[in-house]
C-alpha positions as CSV (number, residue, x, y, z in Angstrom):
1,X,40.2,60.5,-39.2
2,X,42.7,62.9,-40.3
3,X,42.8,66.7,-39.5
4,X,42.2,67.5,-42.7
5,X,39.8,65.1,-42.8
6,X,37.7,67.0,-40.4
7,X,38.9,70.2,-42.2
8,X,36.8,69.2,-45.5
9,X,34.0,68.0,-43.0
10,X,31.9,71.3,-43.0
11,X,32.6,72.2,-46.8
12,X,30.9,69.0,-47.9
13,X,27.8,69.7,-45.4
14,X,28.7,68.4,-42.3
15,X,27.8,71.3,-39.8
16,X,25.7,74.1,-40.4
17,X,28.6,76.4,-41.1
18,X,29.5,75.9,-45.3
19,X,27.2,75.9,-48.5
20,X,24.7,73.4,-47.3
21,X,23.2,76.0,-44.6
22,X,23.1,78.6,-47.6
23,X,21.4,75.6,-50.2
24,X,18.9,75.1,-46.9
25,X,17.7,79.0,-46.3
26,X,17.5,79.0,-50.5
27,X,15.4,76.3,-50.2
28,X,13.7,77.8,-47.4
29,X,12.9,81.3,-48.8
30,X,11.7,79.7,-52.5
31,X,9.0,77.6,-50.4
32,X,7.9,80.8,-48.3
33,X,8.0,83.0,-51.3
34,X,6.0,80.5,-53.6
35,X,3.8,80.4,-50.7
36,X,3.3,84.0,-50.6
37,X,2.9,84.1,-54.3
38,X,0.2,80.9,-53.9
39,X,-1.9,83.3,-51.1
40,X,-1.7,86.4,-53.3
41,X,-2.8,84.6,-56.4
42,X,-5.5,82.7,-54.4
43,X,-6.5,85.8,-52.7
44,X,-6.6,87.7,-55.9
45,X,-8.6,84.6,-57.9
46,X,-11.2,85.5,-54.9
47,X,-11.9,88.8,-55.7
48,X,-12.2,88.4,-58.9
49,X,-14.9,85.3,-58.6
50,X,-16.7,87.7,-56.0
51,X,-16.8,90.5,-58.3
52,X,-17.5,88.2,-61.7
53,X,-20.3,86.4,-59.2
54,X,-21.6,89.7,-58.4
55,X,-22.2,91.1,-61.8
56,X,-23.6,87.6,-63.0
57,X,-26.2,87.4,-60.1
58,X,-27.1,91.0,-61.2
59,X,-28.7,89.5,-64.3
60,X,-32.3,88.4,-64.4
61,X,-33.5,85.8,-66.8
62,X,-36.3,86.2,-68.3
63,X,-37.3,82.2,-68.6
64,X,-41.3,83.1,-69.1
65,X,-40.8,84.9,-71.9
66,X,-38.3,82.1,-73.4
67,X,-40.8,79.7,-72.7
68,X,-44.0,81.6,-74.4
69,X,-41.7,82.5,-77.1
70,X,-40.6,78.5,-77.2
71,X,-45.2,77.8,-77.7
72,X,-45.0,80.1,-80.2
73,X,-41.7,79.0,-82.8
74,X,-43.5,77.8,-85.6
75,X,-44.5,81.6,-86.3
76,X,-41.8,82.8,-86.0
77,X,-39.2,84.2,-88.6
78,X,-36.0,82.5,-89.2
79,X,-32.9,84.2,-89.6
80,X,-31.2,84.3,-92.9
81,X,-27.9,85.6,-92.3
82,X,-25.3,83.6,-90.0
83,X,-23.5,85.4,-87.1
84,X,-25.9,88.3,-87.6
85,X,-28.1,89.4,-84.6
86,X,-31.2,91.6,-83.9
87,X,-31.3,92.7,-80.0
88,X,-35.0,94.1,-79.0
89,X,-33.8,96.9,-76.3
90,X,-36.6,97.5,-74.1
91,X,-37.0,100.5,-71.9
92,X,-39.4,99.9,-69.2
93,X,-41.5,102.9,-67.6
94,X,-42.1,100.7,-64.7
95,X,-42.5,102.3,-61.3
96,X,-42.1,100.1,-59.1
97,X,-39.2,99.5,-56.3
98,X,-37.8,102.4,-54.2
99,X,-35.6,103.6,-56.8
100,X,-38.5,104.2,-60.1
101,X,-41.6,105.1,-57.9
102,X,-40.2,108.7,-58.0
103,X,-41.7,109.0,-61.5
104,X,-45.0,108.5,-60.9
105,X,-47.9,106.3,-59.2
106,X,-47.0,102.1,-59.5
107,X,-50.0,101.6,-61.3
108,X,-49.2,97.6,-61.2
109,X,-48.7,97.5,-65.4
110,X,-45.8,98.9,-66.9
111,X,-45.8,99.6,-70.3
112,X,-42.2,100.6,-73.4
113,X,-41.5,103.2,-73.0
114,X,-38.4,103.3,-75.0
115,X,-37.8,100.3,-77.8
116,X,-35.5,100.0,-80.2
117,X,-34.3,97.0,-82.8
118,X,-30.1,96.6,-82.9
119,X,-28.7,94.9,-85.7
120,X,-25.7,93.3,-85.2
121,X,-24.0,93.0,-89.1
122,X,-22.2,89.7,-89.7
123,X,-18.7,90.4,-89.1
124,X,-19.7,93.1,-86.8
125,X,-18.9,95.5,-89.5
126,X,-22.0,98.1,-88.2
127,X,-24.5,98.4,-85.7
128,X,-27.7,99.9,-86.5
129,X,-30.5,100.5,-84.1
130,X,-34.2,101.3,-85.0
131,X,-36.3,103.4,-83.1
132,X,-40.1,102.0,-82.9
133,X,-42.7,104.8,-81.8
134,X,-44.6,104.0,-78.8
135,X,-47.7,105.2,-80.7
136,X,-47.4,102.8,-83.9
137,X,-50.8,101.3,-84.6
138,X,-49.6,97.6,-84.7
139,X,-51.4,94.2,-84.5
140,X,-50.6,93.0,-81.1
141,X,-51.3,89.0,-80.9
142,X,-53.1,87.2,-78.2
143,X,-50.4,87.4,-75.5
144,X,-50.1,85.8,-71.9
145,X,-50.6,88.2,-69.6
146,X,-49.1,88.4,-65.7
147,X,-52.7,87.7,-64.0
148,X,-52.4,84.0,-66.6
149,X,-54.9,85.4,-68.7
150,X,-54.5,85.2,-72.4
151,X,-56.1,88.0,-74.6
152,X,-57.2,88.5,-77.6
153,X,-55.3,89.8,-80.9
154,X,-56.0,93.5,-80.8
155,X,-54.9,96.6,-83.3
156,X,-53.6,99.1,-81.0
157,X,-50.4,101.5,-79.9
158,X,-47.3,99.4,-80.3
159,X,-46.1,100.0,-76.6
160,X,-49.2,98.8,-75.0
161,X,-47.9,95.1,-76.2
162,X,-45.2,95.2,-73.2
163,X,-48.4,96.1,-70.9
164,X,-50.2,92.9,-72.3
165,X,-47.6,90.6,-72.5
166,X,-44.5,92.2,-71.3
167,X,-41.4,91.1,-73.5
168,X,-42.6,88.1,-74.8
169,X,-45.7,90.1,-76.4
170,X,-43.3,92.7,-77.7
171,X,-41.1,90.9,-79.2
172,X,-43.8,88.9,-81.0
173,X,-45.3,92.2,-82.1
174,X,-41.9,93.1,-83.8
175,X,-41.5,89.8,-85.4
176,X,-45.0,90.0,-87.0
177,X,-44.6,93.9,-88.1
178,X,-40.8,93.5,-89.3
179,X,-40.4,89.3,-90.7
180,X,-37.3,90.0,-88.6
181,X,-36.2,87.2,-86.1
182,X,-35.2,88.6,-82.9
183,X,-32.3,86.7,-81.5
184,X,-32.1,88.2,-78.1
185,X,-33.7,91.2,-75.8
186,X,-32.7,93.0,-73.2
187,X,-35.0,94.7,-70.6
188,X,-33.7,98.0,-68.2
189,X,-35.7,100.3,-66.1
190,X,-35.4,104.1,-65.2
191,X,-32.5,103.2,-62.2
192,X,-30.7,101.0,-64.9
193,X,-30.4,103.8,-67.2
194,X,-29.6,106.1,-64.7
195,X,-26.6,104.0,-63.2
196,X,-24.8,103.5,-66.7
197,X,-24.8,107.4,-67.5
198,X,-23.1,108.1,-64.1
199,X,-20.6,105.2,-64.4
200,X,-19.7,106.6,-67.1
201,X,-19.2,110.0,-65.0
202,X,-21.8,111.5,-67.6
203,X,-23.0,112.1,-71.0
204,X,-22.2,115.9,-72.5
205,X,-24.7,117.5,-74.8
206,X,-25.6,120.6,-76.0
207,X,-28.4,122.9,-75.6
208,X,-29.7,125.8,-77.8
209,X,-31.5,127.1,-74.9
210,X,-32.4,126.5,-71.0
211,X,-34.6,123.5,-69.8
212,X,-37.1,124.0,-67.0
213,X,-39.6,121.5,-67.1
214,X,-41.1,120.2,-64.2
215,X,-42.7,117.4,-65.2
216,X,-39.9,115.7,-66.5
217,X,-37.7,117.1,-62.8
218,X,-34.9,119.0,-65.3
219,X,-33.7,122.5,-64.9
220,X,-30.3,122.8,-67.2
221,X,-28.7,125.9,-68.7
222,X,-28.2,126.5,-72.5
223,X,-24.7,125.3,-74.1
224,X,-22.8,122.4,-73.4
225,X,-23.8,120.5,-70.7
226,X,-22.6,116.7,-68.7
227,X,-25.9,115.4,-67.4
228,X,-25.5,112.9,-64.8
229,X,-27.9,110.2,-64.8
230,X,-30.9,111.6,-62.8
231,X,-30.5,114.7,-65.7
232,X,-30.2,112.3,-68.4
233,X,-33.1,110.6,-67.9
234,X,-35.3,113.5,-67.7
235,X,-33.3,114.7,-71.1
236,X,-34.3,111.7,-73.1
237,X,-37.8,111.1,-71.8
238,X,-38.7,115.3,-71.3
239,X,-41.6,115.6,-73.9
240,X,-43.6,118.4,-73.7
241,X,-41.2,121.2,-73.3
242,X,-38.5,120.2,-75.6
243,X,-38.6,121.2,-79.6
244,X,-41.7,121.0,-81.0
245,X,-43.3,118.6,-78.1
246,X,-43.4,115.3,-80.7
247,X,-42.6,111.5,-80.1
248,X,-40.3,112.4,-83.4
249,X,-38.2,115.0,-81.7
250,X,-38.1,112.9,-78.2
251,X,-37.0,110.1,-80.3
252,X,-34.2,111.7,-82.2
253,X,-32.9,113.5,-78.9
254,X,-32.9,109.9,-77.1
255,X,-30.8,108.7,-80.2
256,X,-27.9,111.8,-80.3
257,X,-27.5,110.7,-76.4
258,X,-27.3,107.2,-77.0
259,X,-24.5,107.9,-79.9
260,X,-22.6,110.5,-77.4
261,X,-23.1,107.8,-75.1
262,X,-21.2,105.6,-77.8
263,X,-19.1,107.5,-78.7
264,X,-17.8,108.2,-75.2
265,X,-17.2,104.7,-73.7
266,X,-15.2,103.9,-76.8
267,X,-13.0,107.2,-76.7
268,X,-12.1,106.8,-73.3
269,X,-11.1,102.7,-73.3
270,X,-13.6,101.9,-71.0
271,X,-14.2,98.2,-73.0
272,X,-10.3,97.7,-72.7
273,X,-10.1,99.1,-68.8
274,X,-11.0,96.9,-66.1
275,X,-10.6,99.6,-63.6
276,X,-13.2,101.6,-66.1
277,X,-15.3,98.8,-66.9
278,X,-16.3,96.9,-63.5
279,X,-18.7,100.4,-62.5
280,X,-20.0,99.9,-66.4
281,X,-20.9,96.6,-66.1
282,X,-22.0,97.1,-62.3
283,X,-24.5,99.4,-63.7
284,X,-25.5,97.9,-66.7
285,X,-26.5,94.6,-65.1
286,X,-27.8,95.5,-62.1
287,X,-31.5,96.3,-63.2
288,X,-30.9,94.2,-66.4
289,X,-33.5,91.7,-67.5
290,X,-32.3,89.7,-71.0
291,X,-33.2,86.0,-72.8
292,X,-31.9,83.3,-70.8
293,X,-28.6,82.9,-73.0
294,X,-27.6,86.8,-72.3
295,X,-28.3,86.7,-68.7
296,X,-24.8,85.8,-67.3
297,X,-21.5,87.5,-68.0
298,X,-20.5,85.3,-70.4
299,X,-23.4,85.4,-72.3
300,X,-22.6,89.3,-72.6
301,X,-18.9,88.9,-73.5
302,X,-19.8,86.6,-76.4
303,X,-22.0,89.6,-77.8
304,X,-20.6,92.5,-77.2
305,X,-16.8,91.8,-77.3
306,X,-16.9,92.6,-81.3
307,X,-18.5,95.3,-81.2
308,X,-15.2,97.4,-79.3
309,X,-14.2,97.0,-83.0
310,X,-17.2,98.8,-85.1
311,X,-15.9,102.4,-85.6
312,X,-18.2,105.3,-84.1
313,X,-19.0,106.4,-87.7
314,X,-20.4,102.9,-88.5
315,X,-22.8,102.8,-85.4
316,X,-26.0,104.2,-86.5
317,X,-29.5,105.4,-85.1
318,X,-32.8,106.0,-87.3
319,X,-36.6,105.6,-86.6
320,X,-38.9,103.4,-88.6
321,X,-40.2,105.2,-91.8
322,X,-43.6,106.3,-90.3
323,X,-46.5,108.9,-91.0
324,X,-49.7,109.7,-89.2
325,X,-52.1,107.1,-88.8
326,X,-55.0,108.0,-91.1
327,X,-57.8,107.5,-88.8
328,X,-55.8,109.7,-85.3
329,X,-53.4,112.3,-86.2
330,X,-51.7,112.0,-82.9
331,X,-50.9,108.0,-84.2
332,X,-48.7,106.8,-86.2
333,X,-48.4,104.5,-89.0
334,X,-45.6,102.7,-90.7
335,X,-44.8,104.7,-94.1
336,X,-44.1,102.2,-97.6
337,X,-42.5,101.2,-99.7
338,X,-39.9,102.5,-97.1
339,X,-40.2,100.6,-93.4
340,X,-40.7,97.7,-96.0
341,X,-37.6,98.4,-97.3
342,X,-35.6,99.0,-94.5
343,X,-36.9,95.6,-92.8
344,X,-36.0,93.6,-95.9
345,X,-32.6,94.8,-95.9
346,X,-31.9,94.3,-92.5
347,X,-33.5,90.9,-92.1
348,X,-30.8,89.9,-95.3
349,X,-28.0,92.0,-93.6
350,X,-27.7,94.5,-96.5
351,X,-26.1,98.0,-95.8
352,X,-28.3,101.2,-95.0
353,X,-26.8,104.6,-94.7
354,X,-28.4,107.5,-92.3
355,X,-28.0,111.4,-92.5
356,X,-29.9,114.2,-91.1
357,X,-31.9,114.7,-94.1
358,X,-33.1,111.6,-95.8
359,X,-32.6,111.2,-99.5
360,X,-35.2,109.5,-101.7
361,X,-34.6,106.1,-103.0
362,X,-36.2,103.9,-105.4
363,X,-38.8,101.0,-104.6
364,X,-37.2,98.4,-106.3
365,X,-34.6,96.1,-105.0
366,X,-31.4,95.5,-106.0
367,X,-30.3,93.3,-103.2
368,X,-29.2,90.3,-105.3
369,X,-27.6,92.1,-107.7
370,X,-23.7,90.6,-107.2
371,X,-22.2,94.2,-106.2
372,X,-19.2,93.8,-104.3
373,X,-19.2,95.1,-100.4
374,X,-17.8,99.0,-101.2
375,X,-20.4,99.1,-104.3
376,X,-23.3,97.5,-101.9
377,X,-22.6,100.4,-99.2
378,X,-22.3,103.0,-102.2
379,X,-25.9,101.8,-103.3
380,X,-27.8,101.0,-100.3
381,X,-31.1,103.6,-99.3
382,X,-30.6,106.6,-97.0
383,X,-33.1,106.9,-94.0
384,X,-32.8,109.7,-92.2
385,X,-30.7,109.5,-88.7
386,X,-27.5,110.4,-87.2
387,X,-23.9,108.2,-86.5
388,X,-22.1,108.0,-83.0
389,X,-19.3,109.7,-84.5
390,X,-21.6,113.3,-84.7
391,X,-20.8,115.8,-82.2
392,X,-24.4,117.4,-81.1
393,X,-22.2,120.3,-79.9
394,X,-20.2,120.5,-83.6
């Protein structure tokens, strides 16, 4: 072999001297890169199982009140509007567990102390959720209790159904009072509640004067005030010493703080944040109780990643049309032709509006009447309410 033979030797490769060695540490450094790359993806698919397996173990599915619900179906209302959804939120005054016994004596029962009826529109064009008074006189069906006991049918306050039957009872108690098929329910308790305002880093509102009332453990200055979630839950459950001491004040307070509540996660992103949303979600499911197809993450997405899209001013809160019951003054009994009214059009998805002083409307109908969507909002019956878009401090 030549000299120049041995010359081209190492430029075609043949000693660790020319392009080859370069080719070789390429090589080299892709593989340890993709490697690194593999570990941090890994590593990072990891955390986020842990923390989607965290939030879906935080979910409790209520499978006894599916099943009772399941013995009971051919009673039940059927929907009549596709993709629409009615969501029975349930606000348990349980006292039990570390965190709730601070409220008072476990007395073993737990009874509503906060329900409302959401209503999902199809096309998630509005939400609109209905207070129902704890002190409604209601027929309350022979329900399974916890002891395996079933009652009898009884005509009594509406929130001792939950203390009968817990949410299977409730929910059948709403069916039979409203002809309004309840798609889903979610259950939370005081600590629940609690959690989600502070995740949130609190809920502003304002105050026309101070708040010292012992019984509900709330001491707050007059103005504007954040209340964290130990404040806020004395704020929406505070009774006595708030207004004129009624369930119809208590009620319309709960529902300006659920709009402000609204209204805040929406104006700060939290729905499009992860770095917002993982203490949300921490908090919302982690004394949640819902249906067996809400109680995993997924179940949630599906429902509540449309309504990111329903503007503030089309999220509304009213309480059932309602006057005193005629045999107890301190009762209360649905008021018609309006809570009629207001069930019909909900159960066939038609618009309601709300404003702070309720107009009068007619008894008749006009549901079937082919207005077009603008028109049908233009006509549909004002009950009285607020939006999430009001400022309480405006």
């Amino acid at each position: 072999m030549t000299d120049s033979a041995r010359t081209l030797g190492p430029g075609l490769g043949a000693s660790a001297g020319g392009e080859g060695l370069i080719r070789r540490r390429r090589r080299r450094w892709l593989r340890g890169a993709g490697l690194a790359v593999a570990v941090a993806v890994a590593a990072a698919a990891g955390a986020a199982w842990a923390l989607y397996a965290k939030l879906d173990g935080n979910i409790t599915a209520d499978d006894a009140a599916a099943a009772e619900l399941a013995r009971y179906e051919k009673e039940r209302p059927t929907s009549l509007v596709k993709d629409a959804q009615n969501i029975l939120l349930i606000g348990s005054d349980s006292r039990s567990g570390d965190e709730n016994a601070r409220y008072g004596r476990d007395s073993g029962t737990e009874r509503s102390d906060t329900t409302i009826l959401l209503h999902l529109a199809a096309g998630r064009r509005t939400a609109t959720a209905v207070s129902l008074p704890r002190d409604l006189m209601v027929e309350v069906p022979a329900c399974l209790g916890s002891d395996g006991t079933r009652g009898e049918p009884v005509f009594t306050m509406f929130n001792s159904a939950f203390q009968k039957g817990g949410s299977a009872c409730t929910i059948r108690t709403v069916e039979k009072l409203t002809n309004i098929r309840v798609d889903h329910h979610m259950v939370v308790d005081f600590h629940g509640f609690k959690d989600m305002v502070d995740a949130v880093d609190g809920v502003a509102v304002c105050l026309d004067e101070p708040i010292n009332d012992k019984a509900a453990k709330l001491r707050l200055p007059a103005g504007r005030v954040t209340l964290d979630g130990e404040e806020a839950l004395g704020y929406v459950r505070a009774r006595k010493s708030l207004g004129d001491g009624s369930d119809t004040e208590r009620m319309d307070r709960q529902q300006r703080f659920l709009g402000a509540l609204v209204h805040k996660v929406q104006s700060n992103d939290v729905l499009l944040n992860p770095v917002k949303l993982y203490p949300v979600l921490d908090a919302a499911t982690s004394s949640l109780t819902t249906d067996p197809d809400l109680a995993s993450l997924r179940g949630l997405y599906e429902l509540v990643r449309g309504l990111r899209h329903i503007p503030t001013e089309r999220v509304q809160f009213l309480t059932v049309p309602r006057e005193p019951y005629v045999n107890d003054a301190n009762r209360d009994q649905l008021a018609e032709p309006e809570a009629r009214r207001l069930f019909e059009r909900l159960r066939k998805d038609a618009p309601v509006k709300v404003t702070e002083k309720a107009l009068k409307f007619s008894e008749h109908s006009h549901d079937e009447e082919p207005y077009g969507e603008s028109e049908k909002e233009s006509r549909a019956p004002t009950f009285r309410g607020n939006t999430a878009a009001e400022d309480s401090c405006g």
